[in-house]
C-alpha positions in Angstrom: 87.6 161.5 155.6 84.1 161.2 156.3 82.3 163.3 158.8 79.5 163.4 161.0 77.8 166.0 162.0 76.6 166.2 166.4 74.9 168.6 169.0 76.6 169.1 172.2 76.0 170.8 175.3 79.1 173.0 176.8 79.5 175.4 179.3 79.5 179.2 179.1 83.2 179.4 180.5 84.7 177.0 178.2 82.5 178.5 175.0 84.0 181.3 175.9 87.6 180.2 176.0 86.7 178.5 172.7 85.7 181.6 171.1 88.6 183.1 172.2 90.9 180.5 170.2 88.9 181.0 167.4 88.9 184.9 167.7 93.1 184.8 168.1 93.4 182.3 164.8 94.5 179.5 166.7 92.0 177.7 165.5 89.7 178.1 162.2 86.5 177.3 163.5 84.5 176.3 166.9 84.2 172.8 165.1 88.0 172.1 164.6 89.0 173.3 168.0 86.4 170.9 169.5 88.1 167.7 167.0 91.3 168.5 168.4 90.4 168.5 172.1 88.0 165.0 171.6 91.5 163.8 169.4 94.3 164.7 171.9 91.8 163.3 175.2 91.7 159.9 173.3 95.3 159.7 172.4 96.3 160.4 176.4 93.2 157.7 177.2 95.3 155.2 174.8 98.4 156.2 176.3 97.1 155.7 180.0 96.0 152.6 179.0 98.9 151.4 177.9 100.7 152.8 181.0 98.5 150.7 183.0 99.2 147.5 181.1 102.7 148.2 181.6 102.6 148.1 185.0 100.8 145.1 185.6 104.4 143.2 184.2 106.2 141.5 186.7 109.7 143.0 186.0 111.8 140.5 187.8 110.1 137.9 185.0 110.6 140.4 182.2 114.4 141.3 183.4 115.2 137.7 183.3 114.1 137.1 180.2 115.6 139.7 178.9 118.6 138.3 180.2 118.2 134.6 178.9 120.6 134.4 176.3 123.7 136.3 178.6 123.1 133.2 180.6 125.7 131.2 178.0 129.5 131.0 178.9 131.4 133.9 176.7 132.8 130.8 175.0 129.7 129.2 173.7 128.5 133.2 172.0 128.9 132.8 168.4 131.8 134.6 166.5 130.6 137.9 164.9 
């Protein structure tokens, strides 16, 4: 996977907290723990999104058609 190489600005605090990953193993490097934090924010961004979306269904509209089919007589339902 291709890389690319940025400058950022953090706080002392969080640095710190970094380091302290880093120090305990958890992660290998100040650059990996920083990757995983950017990753796992834009997975629960994606997530939230989706969320949202969700909720801007009409469920009535969606039960119903969900429903469509049952709508038949239990006579007219195709032998299985």
């Amino acid at each position: 996977m291709a890389a690319s190489k940025i400058a950022i600005t953090i706080d002392d605090k969080t640095l710190k907290q970094i380091d302290a990953l880093v120090k305990s193993n958890y992660f290998p490097n100040r650059s990996k723990a920083i990757q995983e934090a950017i990753k796992e924010k834009l997975t629960r961004l994606e997530k939230s999104r989706l969320a949202r979306e969700c909720a801007k269904l009409d469920s009535a509209f969606e039960q119903s058609l969900a429903e469509e089919g049952f709508s038949m007589e239990i006579g007219e339902w195709p032998e299985y």
